[in-house]
Structures are given as C-alpha cells and as structure tokens.
C-alpha positions in Angstrom: -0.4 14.1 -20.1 3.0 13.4 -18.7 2.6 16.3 -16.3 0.9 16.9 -13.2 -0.5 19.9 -14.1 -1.9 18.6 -17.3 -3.0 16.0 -16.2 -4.9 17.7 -13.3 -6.3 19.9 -16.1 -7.3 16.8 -17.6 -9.2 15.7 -14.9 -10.8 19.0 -13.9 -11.9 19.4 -17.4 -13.8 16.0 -17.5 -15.2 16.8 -13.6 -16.5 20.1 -15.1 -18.4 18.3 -17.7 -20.2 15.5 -16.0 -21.5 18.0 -13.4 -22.5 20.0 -15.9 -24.4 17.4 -18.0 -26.6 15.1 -15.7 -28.4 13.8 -18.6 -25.0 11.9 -20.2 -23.7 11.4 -17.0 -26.8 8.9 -16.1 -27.0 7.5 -19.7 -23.2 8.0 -20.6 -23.9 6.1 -24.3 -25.5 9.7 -25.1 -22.7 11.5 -24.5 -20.6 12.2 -27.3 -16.9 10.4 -28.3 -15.3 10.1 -24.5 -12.1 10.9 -23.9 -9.7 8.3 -21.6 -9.9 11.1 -18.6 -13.6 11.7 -19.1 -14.3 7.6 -19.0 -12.2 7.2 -16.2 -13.5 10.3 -14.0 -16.9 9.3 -15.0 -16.2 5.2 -12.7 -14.7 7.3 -10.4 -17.7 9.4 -9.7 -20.1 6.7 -10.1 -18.0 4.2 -7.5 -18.2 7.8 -4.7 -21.9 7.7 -5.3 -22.6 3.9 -5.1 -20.0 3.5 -1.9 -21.7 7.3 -0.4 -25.3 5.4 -0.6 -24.6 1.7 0.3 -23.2 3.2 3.5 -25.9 5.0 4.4 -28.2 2.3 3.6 -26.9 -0.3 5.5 -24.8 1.3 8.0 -21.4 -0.2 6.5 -18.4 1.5 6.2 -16.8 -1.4 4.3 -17.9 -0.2 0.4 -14.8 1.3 -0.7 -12.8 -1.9 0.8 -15.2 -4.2 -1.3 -14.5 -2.3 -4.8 -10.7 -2.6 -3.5 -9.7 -5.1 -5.4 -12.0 -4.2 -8.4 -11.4 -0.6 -9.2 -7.7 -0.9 -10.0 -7.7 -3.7 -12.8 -10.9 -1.8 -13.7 -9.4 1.4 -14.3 -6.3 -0.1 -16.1 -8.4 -2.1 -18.1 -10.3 1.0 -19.4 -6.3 2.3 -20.0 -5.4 -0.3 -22.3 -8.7 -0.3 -24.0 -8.1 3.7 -25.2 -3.8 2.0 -26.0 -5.4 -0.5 -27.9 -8.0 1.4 -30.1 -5.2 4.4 -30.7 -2.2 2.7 -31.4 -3.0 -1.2 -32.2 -2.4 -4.3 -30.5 1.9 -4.8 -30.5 2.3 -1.0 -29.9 0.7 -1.4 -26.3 2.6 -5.1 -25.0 3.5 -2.8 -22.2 -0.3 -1.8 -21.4 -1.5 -4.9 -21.7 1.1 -6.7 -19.1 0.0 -3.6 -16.5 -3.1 -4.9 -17.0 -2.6 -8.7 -16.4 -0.5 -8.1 -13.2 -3.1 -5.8 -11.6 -5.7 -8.1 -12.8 -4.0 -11.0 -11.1 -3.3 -9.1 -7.6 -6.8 -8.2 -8.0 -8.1 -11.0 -8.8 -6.7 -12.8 -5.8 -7.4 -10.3 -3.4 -11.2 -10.6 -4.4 -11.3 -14.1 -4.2 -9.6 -13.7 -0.2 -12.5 -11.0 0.6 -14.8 -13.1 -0.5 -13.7 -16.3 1.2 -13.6 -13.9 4.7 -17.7 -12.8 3.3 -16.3 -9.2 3.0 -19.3 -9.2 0.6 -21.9 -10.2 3.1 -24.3 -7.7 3.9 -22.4 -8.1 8.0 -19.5 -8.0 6.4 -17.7 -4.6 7.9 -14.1 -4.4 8.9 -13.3 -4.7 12.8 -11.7 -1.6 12.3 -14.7 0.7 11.4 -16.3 -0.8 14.4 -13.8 0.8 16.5 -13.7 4.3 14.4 -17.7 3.9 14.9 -17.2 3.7 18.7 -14.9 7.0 18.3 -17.9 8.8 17.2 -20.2 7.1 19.2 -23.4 9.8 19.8 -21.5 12.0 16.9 -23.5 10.5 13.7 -23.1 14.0 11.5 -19.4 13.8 12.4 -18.9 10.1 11.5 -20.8 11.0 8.0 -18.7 13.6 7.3 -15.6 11.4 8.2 -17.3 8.7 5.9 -18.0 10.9 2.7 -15.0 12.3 2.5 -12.5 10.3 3.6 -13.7 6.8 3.6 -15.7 7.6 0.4 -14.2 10.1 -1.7 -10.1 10.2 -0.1 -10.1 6.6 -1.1 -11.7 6.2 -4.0 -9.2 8.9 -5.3 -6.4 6.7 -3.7 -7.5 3.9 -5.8 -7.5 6.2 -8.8 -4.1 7.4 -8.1 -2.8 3.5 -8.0 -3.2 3.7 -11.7 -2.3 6.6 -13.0 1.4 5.5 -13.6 0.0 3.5 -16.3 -2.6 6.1 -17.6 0.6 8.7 -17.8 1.9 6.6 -19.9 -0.7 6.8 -23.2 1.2 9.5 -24.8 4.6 7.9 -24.5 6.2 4.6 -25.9 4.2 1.6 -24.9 5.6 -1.6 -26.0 6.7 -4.0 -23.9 10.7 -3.8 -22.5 12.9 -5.5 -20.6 13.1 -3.3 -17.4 9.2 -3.7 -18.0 9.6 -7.7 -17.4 11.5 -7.1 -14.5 9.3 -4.8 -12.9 6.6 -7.3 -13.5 8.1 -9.9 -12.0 8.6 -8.2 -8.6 5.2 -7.3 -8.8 4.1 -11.0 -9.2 6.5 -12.0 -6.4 5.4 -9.5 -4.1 1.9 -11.0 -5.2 2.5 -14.5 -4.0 4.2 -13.3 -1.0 0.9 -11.3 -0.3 -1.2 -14.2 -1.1 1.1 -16.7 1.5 0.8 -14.3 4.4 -3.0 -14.1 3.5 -3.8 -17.4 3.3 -1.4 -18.1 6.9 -3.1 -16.1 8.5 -6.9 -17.1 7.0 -5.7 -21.0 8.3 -4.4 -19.9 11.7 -8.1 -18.1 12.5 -10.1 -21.2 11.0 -7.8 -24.1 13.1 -8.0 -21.1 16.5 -11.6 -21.0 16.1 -12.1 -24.6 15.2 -10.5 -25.3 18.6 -12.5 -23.5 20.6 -15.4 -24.7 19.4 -14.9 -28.1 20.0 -13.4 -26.9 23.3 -10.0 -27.7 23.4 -7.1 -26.8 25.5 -5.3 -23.9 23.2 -1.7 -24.3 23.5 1.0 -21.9 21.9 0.0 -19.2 19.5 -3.4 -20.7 19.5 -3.4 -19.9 23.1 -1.8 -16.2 22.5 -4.8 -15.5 20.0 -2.5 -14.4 17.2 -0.2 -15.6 14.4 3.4 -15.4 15.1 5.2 -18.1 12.6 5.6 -18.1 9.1 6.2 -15.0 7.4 4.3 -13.2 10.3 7.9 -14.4 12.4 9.8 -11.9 11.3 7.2 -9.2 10.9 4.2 -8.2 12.2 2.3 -7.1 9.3 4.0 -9.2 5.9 0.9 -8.9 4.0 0.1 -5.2 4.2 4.3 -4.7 3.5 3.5 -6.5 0.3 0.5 -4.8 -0.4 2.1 -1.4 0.2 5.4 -2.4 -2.0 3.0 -3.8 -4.7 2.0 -0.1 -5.4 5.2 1.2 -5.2 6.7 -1.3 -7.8 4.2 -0.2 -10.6 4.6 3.6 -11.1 8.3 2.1 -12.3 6.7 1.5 -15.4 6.6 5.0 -15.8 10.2 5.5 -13.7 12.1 3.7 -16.8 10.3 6.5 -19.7 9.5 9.5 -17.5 12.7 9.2 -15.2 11.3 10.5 -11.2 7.9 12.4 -11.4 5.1 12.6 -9.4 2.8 9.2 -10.4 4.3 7.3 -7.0 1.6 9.8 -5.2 -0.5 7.0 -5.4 1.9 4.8 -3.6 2.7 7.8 -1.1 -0.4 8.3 -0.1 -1.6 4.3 -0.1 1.4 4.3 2.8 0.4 7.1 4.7 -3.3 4.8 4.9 -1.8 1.6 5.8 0.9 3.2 8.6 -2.3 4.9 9.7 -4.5 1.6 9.6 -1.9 -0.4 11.3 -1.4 1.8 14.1 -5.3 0.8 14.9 -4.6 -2.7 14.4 -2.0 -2.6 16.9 -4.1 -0.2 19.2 -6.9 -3.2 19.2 -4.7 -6.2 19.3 -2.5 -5.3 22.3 -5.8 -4.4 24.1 -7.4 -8.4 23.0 -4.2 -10.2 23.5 -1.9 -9.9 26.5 0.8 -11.4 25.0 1.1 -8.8 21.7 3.1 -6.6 23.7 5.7 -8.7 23.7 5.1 -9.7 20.3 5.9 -6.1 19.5 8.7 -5.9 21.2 10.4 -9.0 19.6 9.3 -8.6 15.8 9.6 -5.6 13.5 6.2 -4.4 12.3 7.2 -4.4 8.7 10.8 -4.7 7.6 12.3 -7.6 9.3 15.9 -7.4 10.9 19.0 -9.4 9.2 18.4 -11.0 13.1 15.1 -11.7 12.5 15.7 -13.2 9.0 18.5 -15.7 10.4 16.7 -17.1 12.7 15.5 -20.7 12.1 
C-alpha cells in the first residue's frame, strides 16, 4: 500500500463497502474480519457524521477542532494495533514509538483545549464567529461551507496526518536510528508548542485579571497582545510548531520509501494554518492598534538571524 494509487484504491474499496452495508456499518462487530483501511475509513465516517450533526444541533462550528487532538493518536493507534496482531510485538518498535509521540502531542494539546473550555457547549473558535459574520443572512451557504470543508476537508486532513505511518504496514517496522532522531525533533517541536501555548494562556489570564480588578494596563498588557517570549521573534511560534510537527512525521516513511506523496498531509495542514493565520491577523490588527506595528517588526513564522540575536 506504498503507493498512492493503491492506497486510494484501498480506501475507495472500503468507502464502497460501508455505504453499501448500513447494517455493519451501525453495528460494525457484525461485519465480517476488517481490514486496517476498512477500520480506519469506517472512524473516519463516523467522526464526519458526529461533527455534521453536533454542528447543526448547537450551532458550533468548533466539532472537528475538538476531535483535533483525538483523531490522530486515534488513528495511529488503530495502525499499530493491525502491526501488532500481523507481525508481533519487536517487529513493530517503530509503530509503536509513532504511536507514543502522537499520543503525547495529542495528549497535551487536549489537555490546553480543555483548560481554554474548547469542550464547553460555548466553546466556538473566535474565528468561526467571524466566518459566521461572512455569511451573515447566507445560512444554506455557511452549511455547505461547514459540511464540506469544516466537516469533511478536515476530517480527511486529520486522516492524511497519519497516513505516513499507515503506509508503512507493508514495509520494515522495527525501530531505527534515523527513527530516534526523527522522534526527538518531534518531541522538541512538542515542548516548544506546549511553551508558546501555555505563554500565551498566562499572558490572557494575568491581561484579563487586570482588568478586572481595574488596573492601569501598562506595556503589552496595554497593547492587548503577547509580544515576548517565543512570541518575540515570531508572531505565530505555536502554529510554526504545530505545522513542523506534521511535517517531521511522514520522515518515518522518508528513511524506507525515500520522497513519496504521504507529506500531503503536512501540505495540505499548511495551506489551513497560512489560510487561518491570515484571519487571525485580519482580526487582531482591527482589535489592537498597536499589531501593525507588531507586524512590521516580527516575522510571522520563521524568525530572522536579527530577530534571534536580539536579547
């Protein structure tokens, strides 16, 4: 499954099936022996549904950003399960540490949304308000928009993130020593993530703090926004970590394929964030007077060898 084209076959073939068979597809423990592309279709189905109807329901475009963190380690999980049962425990080292890194970032990046009550029922990202307000009056347009883009395009995304790993069932899977350096970047660019996160989490809580108990903001507290620590010498450190992440894991495959297409993932997770960013900035340098400056002054994601000597 090495190949695009098989595994797009693959995938096809296992769509085909659970449209064709409601029955096992809403009691799947009827359906007969499941292949690794029919079990992982089969999440990725159910996850478009459950994110299509919790939108409508409550009026939140957030569902696909809540199963963000989940759907990843999920999917990898499911990976190494299929490694494990076919080829035994020390023939899939390699599996299993793709598994424990995404599980990690994962596992972080849950615990943040839940500490910013991404799982509240209010919980919607600031910047699905604004896309609302582009479709304000438009409702049949904004569902459209949210079925197939915010819905299906990303819950394929997040599929995608993976597939480096699932590639990799038919090829040698234990544990080398490119894979230990590959995993290390990937943890580092994890705890870069997680600083900038957590920066930025204790700049809003002291910002907010002080203006509820009404004092006189000074500095960046005054500005509105974050502009030390890692967010000094670029605008956006977390979603450059977040992006890099993804582009660090399909070299699991890199070192036994050599260059092939499973960085589509990463591709397209790039094209999202430049895309996402560019509302960001859109709604910050309309909040904050000072940001256009900031703009001017720090990169927005790779910072300068200026901008990294600075003190």
């Amino acid at each position: 499954m090495a190949s695009a084209s098989e595994f797009l076959s693959e995938i096809t073939t296992s769509l085909l099936y659970w449209t064709s068979h409601p029955v096992q597809f809403l009691l799947p423990v009827t359906a007969p022996s499941l292949s690794l592309s029919a079990t992982l279709v089969w999440v990725l189905l159910v996850s478009c549904l459950f994110c299509w109807i919790m939108s409508l329901l409550t009026d939140n475009l957030s569902q696909v950003d809540r199963l963000w963190s989940i759907l990843p380690p999920l999917y990898s999980t499911i990976t190494t399960y299929y490694c494990v049962k076919e080829k035994g425990m020390s023939q899939s080292s390699a599996m299993l540490v793709m598994t424990l890194i995404s599980a990690l970032w994962g596992g972080r990046l849950t615990l943040q949304f839940v500490l910013k009550d991404g799982y509240t029922r209010a919980g919607e990202d600031y910047r699905w308000k604004y896309v609302k307000q582009v479709y304000e009056g438009r409702y049949l347009a904004l569902q459209i928009f949210n079925l197939f883009f915010v819905v299906i395009y990303q819950n394929i995304l997040l599929f995608l993130l993976v597939v480096p790993q699932v590639v990799l069932l038919t090829h040698d899977t234990t544990c080398s020593a490119s894979d230990v350096l590959v995993s290390l970047v990937y943890l580092g660019l994890v705890v870069l993530e997680t600083v900038s996160d957590n920066q930025q989490q204790v700049f809003q809580i002291e910002k907010y703090k002080q203006i509820g108990e009404g004092v006189e903001l000074k500095g960046e507290y005054k500005a509105g926004f974050l502009q030390s620590g890692l967010f000094k010498y670029c605008r956006h450190p977390n979603y450059v970590c977040e992006v890099l992440l993804w582009w660090v894991f399909p070299l699991f495959s890199l070192s036994r394929l050599g260059i092939n297409w499973t960085f589509l993932g990463a591709v397209n997770l790039t094209g999202l964030f430049t895309g996402s960013v560019d509302i960001t900035e859109q709604i910050s340098s309309k909040k904050y007077p000072e940001y256009l400056e900031y703009q001017r002054r720090v990169p927005a994601y790779i910072p300068s060898v200026r901008m990294m000597t600075i003190k």
